[in-house]
C-alpha positions as CSV (number, residue, x, y, z in Angstrom):
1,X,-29.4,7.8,-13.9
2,X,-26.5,5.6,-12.8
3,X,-26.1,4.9,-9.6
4,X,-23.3,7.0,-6.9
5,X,-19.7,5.4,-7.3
6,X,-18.0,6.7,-4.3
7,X,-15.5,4.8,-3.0
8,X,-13.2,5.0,0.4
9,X,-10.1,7.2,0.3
10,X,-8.0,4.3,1.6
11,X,-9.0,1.8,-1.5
12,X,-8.3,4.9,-4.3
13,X,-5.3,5.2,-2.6
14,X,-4.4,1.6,-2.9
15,X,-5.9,1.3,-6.3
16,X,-3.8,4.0,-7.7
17,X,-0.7,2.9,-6.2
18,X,-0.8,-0.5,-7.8
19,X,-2.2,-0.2,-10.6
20,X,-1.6,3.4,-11.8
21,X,1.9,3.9,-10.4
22,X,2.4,6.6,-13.1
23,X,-0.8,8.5,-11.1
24,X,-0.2,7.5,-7.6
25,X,1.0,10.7,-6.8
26,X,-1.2,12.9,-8.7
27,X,-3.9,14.1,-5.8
28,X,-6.4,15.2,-8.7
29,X,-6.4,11.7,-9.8
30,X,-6.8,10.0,-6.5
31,X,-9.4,12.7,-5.5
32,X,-11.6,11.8,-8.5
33,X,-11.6,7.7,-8.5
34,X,-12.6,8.6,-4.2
35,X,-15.6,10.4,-5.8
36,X,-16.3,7.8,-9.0
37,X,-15.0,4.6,-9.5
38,X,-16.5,4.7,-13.2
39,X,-13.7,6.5,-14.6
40,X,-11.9,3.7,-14.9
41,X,-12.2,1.4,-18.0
42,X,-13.6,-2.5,-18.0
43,X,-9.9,-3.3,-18.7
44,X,-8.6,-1.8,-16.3
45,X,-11.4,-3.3,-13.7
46,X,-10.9,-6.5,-14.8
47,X,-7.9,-6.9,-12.9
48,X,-8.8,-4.9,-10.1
49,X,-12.6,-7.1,-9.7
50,X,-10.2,-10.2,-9.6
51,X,-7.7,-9.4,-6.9
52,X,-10.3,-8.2,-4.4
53,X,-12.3,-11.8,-5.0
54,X,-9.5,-13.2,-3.8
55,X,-9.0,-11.5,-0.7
56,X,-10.4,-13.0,2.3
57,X,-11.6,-9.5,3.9
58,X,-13.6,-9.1,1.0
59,X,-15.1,-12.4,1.1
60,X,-15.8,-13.2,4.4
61,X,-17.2,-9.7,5.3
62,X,-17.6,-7.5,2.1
63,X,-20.7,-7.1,0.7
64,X,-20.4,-8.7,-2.8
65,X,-22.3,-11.6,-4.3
66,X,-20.5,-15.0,-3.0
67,X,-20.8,-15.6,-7.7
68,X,-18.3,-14.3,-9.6
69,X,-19.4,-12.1,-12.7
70,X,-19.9,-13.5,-16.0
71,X,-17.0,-11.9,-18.4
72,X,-19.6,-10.6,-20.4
73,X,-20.8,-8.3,-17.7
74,X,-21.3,-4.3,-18.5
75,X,-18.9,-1.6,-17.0
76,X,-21.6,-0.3,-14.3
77,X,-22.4,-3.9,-12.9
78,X,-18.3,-4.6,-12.5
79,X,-18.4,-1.0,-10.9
80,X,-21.0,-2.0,-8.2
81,X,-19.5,-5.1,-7.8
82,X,-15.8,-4.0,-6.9
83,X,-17.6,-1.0,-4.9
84,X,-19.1,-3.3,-2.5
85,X,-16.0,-5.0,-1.8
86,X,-15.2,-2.2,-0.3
87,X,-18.0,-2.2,2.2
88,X,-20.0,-4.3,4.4
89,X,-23.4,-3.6,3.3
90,X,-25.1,-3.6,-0.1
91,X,-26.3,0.1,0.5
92,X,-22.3,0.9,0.7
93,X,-22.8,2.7,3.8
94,X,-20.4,0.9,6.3
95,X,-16.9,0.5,5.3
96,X,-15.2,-3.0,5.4
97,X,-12.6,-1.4,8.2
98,X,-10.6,-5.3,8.4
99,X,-10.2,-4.7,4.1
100,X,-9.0,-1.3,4.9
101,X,-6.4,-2.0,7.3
102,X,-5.0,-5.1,5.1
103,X,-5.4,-2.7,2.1
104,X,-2.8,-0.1,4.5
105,X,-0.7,-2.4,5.6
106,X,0.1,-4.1,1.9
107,X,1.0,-0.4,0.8
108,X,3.3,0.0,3.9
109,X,5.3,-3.3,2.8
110,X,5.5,-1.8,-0.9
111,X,7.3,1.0,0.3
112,X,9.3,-0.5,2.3
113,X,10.4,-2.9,-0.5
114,X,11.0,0.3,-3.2
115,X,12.6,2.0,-0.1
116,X,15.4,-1.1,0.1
117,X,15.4,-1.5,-4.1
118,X,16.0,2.4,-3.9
119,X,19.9,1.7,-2.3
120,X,21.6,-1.1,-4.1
121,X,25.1,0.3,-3.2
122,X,27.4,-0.7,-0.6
123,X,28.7,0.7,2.6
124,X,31.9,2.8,0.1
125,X,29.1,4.2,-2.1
126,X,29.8,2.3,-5.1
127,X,27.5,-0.5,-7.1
128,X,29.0,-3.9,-6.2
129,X,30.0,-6.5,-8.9
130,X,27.3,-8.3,-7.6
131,X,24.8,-5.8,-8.2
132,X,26.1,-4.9,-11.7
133,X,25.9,-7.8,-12.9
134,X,22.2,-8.8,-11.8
135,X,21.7,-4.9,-13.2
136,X,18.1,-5.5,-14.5
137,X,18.7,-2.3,-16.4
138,X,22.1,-3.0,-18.1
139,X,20.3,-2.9,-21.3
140,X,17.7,-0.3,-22.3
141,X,15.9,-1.8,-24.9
142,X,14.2,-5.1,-25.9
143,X,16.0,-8.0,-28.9
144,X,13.2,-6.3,-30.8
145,X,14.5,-2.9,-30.4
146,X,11.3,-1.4,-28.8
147,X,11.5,0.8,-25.9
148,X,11.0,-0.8,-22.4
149,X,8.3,0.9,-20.6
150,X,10.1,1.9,-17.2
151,X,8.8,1.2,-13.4
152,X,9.5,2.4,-10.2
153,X,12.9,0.5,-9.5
154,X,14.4,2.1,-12.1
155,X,13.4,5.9,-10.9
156,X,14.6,4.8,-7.4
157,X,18.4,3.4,-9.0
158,X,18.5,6.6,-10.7
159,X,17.8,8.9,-7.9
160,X,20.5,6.8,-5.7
161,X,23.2,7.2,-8.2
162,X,22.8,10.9,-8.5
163,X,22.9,11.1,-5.0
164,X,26.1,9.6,-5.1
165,X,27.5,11.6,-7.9
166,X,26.2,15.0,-5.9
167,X,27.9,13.3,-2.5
168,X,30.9,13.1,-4.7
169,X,31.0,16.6,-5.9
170,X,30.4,18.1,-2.4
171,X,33.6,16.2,-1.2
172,X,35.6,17.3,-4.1
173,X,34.8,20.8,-3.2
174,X,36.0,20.4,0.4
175,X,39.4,19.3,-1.0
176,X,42.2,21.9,-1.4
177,X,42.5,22.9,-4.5
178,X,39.2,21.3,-5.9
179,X,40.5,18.1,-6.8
180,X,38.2,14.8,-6.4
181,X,39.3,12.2,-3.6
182,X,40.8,10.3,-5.6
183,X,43.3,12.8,-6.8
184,X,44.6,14.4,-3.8
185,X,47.8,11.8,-3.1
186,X,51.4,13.3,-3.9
187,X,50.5,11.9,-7.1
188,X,47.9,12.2,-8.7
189,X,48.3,11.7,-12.6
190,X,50.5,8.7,-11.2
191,X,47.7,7.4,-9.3
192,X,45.3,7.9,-12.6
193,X,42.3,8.8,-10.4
194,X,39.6,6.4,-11.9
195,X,36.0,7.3,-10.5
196,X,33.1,4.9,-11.2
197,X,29.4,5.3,-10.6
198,X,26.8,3.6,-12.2
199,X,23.5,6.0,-12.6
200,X,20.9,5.8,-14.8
201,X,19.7,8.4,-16.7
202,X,16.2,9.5,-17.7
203,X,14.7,11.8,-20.1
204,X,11.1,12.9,-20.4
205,X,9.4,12.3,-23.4
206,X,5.9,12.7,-25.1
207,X,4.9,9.5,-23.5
208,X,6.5,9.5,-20.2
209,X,9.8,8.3,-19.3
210,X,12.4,6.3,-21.3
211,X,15.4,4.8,-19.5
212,X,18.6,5.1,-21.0
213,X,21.4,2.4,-20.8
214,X,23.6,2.9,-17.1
215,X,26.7,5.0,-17.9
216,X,29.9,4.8,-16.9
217,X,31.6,8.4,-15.2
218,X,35.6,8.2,-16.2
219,X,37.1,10.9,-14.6
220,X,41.2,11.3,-15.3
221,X,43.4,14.4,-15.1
222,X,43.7,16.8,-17.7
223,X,45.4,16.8,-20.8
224,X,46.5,20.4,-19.7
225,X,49.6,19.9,-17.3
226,X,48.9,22.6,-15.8
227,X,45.3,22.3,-14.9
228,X,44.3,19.9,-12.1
229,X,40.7,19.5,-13.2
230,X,39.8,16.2,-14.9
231,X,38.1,15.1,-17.5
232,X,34.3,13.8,-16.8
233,X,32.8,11.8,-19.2
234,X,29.7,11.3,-18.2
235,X,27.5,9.2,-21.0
236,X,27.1,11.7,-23.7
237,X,28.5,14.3,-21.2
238,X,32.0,15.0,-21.9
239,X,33.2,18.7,-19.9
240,X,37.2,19.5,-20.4
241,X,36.9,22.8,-19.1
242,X,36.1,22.6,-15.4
243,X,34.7,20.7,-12.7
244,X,32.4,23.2,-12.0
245,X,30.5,23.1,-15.7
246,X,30.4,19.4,-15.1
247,X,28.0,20.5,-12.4
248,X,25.8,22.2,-13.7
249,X,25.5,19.1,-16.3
250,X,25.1,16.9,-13.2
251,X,22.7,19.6,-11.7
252,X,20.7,19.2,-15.0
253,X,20.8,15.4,-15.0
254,X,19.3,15.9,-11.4
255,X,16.5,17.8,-12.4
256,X,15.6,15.5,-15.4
257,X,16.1,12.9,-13.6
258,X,14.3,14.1,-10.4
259,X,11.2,15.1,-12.6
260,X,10.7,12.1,-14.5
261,X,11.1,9.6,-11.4
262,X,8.2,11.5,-10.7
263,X,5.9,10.7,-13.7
264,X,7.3,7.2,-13.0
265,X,5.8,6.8,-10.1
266,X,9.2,6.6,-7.7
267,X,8.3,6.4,-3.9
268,X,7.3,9.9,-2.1
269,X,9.1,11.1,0.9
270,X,8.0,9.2,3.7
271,X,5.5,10.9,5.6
272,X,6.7,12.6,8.8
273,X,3.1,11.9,10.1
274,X,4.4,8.0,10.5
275,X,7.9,8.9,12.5
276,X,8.8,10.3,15.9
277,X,8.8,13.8,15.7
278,X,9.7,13.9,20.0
279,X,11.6,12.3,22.3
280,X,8.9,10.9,24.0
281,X,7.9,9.5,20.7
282,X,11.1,7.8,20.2
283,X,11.6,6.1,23.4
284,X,7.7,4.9,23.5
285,X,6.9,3.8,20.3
286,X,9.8,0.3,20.7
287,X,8.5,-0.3,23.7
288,X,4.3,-0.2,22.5
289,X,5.0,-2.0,19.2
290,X,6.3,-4.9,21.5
291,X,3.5,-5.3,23.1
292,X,1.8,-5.7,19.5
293,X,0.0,-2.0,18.8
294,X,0.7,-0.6,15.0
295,X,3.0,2.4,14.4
296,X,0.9,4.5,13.5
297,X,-1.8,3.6,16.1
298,X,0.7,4.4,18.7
299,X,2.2,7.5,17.4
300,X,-1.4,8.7,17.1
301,X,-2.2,7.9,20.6
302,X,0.9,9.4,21.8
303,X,0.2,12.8,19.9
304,X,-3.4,12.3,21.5
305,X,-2.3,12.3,25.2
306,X,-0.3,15.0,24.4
307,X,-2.4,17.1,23.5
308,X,-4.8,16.2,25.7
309,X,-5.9,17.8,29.7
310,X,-3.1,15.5,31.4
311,X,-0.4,17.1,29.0
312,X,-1.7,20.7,28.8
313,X,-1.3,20.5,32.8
314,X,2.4,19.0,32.7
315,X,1.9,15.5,33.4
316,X,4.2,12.7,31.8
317,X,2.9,11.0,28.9
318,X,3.6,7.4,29.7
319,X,3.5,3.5,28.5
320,X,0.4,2.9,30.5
321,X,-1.6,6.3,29.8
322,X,-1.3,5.2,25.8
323,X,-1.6,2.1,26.2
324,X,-5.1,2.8,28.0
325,X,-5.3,5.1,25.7
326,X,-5.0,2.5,22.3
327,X,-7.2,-0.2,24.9
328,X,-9.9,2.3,25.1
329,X,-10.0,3.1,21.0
330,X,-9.7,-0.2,19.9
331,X,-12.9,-1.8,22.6
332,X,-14.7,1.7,21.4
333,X,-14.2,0.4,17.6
334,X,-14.6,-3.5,18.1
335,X,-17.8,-2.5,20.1
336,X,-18.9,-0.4,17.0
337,X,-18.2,-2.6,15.1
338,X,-20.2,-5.2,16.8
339,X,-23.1,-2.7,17.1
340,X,-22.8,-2.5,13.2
341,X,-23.1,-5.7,12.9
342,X,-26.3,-6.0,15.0
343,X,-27.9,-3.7,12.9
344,X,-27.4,-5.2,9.2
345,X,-28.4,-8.4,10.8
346,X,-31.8,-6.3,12.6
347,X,-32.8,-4.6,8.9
348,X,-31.7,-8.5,7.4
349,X,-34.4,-9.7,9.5
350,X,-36.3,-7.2,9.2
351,X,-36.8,-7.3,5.4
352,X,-37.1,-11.3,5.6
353,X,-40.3,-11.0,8.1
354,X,-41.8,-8.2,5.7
355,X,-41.3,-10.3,3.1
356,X,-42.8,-13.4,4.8
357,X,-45.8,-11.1,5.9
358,X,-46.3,-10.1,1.7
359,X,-45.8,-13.6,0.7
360,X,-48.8,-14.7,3.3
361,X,-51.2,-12.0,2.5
362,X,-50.5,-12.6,-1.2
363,X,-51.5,-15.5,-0.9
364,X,-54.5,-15.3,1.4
365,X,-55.9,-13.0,-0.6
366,X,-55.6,-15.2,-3.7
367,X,-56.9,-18.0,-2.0
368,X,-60.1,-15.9,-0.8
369,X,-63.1,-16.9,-1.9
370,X,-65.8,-15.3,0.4
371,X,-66.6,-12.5,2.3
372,X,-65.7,-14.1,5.9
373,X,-62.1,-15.1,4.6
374,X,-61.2,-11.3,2.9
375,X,-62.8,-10.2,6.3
376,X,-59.8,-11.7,8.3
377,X,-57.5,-9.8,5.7
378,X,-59.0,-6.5,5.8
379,X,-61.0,-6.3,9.4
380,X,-61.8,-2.6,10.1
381,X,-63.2,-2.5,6.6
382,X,-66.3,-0.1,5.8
383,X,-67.2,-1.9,2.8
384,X,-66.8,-5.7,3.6
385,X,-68.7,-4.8,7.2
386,X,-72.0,-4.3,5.0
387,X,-71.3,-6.7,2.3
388,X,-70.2,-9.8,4.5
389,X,-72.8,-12.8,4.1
390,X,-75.2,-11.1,1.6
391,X,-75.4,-11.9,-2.1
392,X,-74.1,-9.1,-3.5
393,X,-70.5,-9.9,-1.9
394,X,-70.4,-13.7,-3.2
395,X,-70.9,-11.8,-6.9
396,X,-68.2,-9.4,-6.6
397,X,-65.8,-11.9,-5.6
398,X,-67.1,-14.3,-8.1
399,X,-66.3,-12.2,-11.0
400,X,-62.2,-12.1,-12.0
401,X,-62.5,-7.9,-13.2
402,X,-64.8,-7.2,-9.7
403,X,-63.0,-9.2,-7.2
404,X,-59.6,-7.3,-8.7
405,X,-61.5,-3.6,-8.5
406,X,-62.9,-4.5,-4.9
407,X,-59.7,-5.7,-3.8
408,X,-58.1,-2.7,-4.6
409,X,-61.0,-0.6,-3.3
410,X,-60.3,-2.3,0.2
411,X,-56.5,-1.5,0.2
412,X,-57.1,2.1,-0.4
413,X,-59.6,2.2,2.5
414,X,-57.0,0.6,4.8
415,X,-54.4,3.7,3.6
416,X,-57.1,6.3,4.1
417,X,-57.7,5.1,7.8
418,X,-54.4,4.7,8.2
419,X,-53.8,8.5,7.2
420,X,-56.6,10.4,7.8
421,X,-58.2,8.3,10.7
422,X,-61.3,6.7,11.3
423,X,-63.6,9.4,11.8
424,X,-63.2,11.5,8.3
425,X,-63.1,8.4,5.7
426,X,-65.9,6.6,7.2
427,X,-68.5,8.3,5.7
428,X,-67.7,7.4,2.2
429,X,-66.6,3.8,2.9
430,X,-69.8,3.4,4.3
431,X,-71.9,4.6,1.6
432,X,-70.0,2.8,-1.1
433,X,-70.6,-0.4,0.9
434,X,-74.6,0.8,0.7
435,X,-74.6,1.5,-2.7
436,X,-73.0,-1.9,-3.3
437,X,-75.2,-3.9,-1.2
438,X,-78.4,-2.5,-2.4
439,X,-77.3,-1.9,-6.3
440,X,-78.1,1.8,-6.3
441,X,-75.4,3.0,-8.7
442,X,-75.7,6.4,-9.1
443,X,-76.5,8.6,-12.4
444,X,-73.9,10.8,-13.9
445,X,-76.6,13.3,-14.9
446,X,-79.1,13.4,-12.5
447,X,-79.8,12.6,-8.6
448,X,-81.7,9.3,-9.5
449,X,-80.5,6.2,-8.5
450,X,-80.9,2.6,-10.6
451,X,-81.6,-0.2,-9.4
452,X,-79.0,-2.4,-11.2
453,X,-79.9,-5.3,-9.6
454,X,-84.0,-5.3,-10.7
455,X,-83.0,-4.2,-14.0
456,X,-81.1,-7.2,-14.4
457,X,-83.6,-9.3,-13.0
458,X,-86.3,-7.6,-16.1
459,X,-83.8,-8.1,-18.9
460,X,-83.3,-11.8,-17.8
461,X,-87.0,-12.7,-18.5
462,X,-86.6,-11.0,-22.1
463,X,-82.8,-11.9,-23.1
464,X,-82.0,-14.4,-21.0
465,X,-79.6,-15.4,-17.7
466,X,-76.5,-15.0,-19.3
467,X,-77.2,-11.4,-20.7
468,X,-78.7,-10.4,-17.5
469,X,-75.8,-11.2,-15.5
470,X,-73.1,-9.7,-18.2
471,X,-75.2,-6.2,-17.6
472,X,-75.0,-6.7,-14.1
473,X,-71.4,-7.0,-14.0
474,X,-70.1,-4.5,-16.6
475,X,-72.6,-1.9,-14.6
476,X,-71.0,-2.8,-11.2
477,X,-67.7,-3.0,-12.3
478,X,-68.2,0.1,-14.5
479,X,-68.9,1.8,-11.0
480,X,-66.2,0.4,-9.1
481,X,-63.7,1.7,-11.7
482,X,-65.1,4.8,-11.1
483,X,-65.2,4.9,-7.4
484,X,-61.5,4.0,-7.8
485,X,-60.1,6.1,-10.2
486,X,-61.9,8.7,-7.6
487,X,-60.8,7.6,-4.5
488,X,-56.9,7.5,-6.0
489,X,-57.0,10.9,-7.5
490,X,-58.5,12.2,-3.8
491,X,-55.8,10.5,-1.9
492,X,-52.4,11.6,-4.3
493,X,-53.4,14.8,-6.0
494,X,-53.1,17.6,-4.1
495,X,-55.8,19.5,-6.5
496,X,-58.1,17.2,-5.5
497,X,-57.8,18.3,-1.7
498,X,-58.5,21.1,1.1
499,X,-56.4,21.8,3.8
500,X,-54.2,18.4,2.9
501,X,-57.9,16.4,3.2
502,X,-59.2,14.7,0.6
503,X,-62.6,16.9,-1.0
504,X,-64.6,13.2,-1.9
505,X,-64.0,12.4,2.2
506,X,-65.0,15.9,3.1
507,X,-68.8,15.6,0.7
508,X,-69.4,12.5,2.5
509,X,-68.9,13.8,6.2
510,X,-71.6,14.2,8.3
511,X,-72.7,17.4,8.9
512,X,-72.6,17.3,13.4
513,X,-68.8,16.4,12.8
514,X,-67.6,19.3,10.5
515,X,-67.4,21.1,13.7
516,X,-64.0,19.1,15.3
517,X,-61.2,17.1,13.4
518,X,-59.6,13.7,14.8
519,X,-56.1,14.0,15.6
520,X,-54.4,11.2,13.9
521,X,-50.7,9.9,14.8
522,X,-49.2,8.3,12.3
523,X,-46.9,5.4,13.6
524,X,-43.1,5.8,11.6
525,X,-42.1,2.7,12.3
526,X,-44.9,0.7,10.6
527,X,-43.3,-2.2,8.8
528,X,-46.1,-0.9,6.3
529,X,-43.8,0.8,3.0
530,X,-47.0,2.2,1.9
């Protein structure tokens, strides 16, 4: 099961406005690389993985590796690792807020830029020979003779030009007699009324958009000397008849043109969220961006005090109130995100000392030998508190298979007091630890005990030392298999308990204290996972 691939609104923003500008504007799109990053393809995060390494919000506070990955790495590991750019921790729970705001504020300057690209006429409304001739789109197709795939600049030319051609018509109207400006002298067929206006002109096809060389609109009086209405040649437009079928052909051009600059990816109407909507909004966002606030963060504020008890009961919204206002915010997030901070570097500590504590008892426990020394590890054992110092124990831990089956024995008798308490477990504990130190196993048939230990001691005068103590030690550790596999299946299955209490505790309890129980408070914040 792969892991979530959520990512913040702001970066699937950002991401599909730089490198999906043909998507940017779809919401579904943006909505579903918010909820999974994996939809996109290892080309397409190639790119993505290597601008975000480069960015210094991502490196000095983001949570991904300081390494780069190797270019053979698989699609989910590039996932994670661009995800956690995106945060601060590994567990991508706190978002990198510094990325965000650089993220924002490198959108904000792209829009700006495609705003400016968007008018490349002058004050008159017409292209200058300047501009003409550093047209990047005087030419619609490559030496080759392929198609050049279109961007955003070219949607935003487009749009402006039609603009101007609709600005035109409107004027035209307004004239008497429905000429065009430029034919309204005493003269016009003298004057030959020459209109210019460089557009560009998109159609949609299967693929997208294709951009079609800039035309050139001619517009000259009729051929009819009668009729005032010129002729408009308009690319592969050409209307003799009347202004007025021209604009419906213009109209049409509009709406082509309108919905392809949309598949292109072409700027969106600028949000009125981000502009004064009120006076008050007007005359104090100048003066609050001087003293170094962002737009938004003061029109926010401003909409904020508004809104707020001193502007339901009529008092003036002010310089200082927002100010305070924006203060107040920013100290509340600076001091959240210091308290943040304090806590990755608490649970980085935290898992280091736990660690440290694993690493010590790992190795204290290896370097155990007898009965005093796993004592110290394990000090409110049962077990060890009847084996300590006796002959039996030095055995156990001198054998590999029963110093691994008594070690485990001990750490399941530290979980049971740990869960149940000290009164219900301790009578089993302490009559394994009997069994053990006197080597009374007991039979699986009857109620009979054997003495393992004098039955060894017999065989060794027949078969020898060696064979004796091999018995001994595949009986003892035949039983402490046993008593684990038990005391396991008593602790985790819950057919194996009553009442949420183990049954194997509940044989072994003495019989004066199955009257009460032992109220047992288990301590959450035990550094113990277990």
């Amino acid at each position: 099961m792969s892991s979530p691939s959520h990512i913040p609104r702001q970066a699937a923003e950002w991401i599909a406005h730089f490198y999906f500008p043909m998507r940017r504007y779809n919401p579904d799109f943006v909505d579903r690389l918010e909820e999974n990053l994996g939809i996109l393809k290892i080309k397409e995060l190639k790119p993505l993985q290597a601008r975000l390494y480069s960015m210094d919000a991502v490196r000095s506070e983001g949570g991904i590796e300081k390494c780069r990955l190797l270019s053979s790495a698989k699609k989910q590991q590039r996932v994670d690792f661009i995800r956690r750019a995106f945060f601060r921790d590994r567990a991508c729970a706190i978002v990198n807020h510094r990325l965000m705001e650089d993220l924002r504020t490198e959108m904000s300057r792209s829009t700006d830029t495609l705003s400016a690209a968007a008018n490349p006429c002058g004050a008159n409304g017409y292209a200058s020979a300047a501009s003409a001739a550093h047209d990047p789109y005087a030419t619609a197709r490559s030496p080759s003779g392929s198609r050049k795939r279109p961007n955003h600049q070219i949607s935003s030319q487009a749009s402006a030009a039609l603009l101007r051609l609709q600005q035109y018509q409107q004027q035209r109207q307004q004239r008497p007699g429905g000429l065009p400006p430029n034919a309204t002298g005493p003269n016009p067929e003298a004057e030959g009324a020459d209109f210019f206006s460089s557009f560009v002109h998109f159609v949609g096809d299967r693929r997208g958009v294709a951009a079609v060389q800039g035309s050139r609109v001619n517009t000259s009086t009729s051929s009819n000397p009668s009729s005032n209405h010129p002729n408009i040649n308009v690319g592969s437009i050409n209307n003799n008849t009347h202004w007025a079928t021209s604009t419906n052909s213009i109209n049409n051009i509009h709406q082509t043109t309108t919905t392809t600059t949309g598949m292109a990816g072409s700027p969106a109407p600028p949000d009125p969220e981000s502009h004064p909507q009120t006076p008050t909004e007007s005359l104090l966002l100048p003066q609050l961006m001087q003293m170094g606030f962002q737009r938004q963060e003061i029109l926010d504020g401003i909409r904020h005090q508004t809104s707020s008890a001193t502007g339901s009961n009529g008092g003036p919204v002010t310089v200082d109130s927002v100010m305070v206002h924006l203060v107040t915010q920013r100290e509340g997030m600076e001091e959240a995100r210091m308290l943040d901070e304090a806590r990755l570097v608490s649970e980085d500590q935290k898992q280091e000392d736990r660690a440290r504590r694993e690493a010590s008892r790992e190795t204290a426990l290896a370097e155990a030998t007898t009965g005093e020394q796993l004592l110290k590890i394990f000090p409110d054992s049962w077990v060890l508190g009847l084996l300590v110092g006796e002959e039996v124990c030095s055995f156990l831990l001198g054998g590999q298979e029963t110093r691994k089956e008594l070690i485990e024995i001990l750490e399941l008798e530290g979980k049971s007091r740990k869960w149940y308490g000290w009164k219900l477990p301790a009578g089993y504990f302490q009559k394994m630890g009997s069994v053990l130190l006197n080597s009374e196993l007991p039979s699986a048939r009857s109620g009979h005990h054997n003495n393992a230990l004098s039955k060894a001691r017999d065989t060794a005068e027949t078969k020898g030392n060696s064979c004796a103590a091999a018995e001994e030690s595949s009986v003892i550790t035949t039983y402490l298999r046993k008593e684990t596999r038990k005391l396991r299946s008593g602790l985790y299955e819950l057919e194996e308990q009553c009442n949420g209490q183990p049954k194997i505790f509940l044989d072994e309890r003495p019989k004066e204290d199955l009257g009460g129980g032992e109220v047992v408070v288990i301590d959450d914040d035990d550094d113990d996972d277990d």
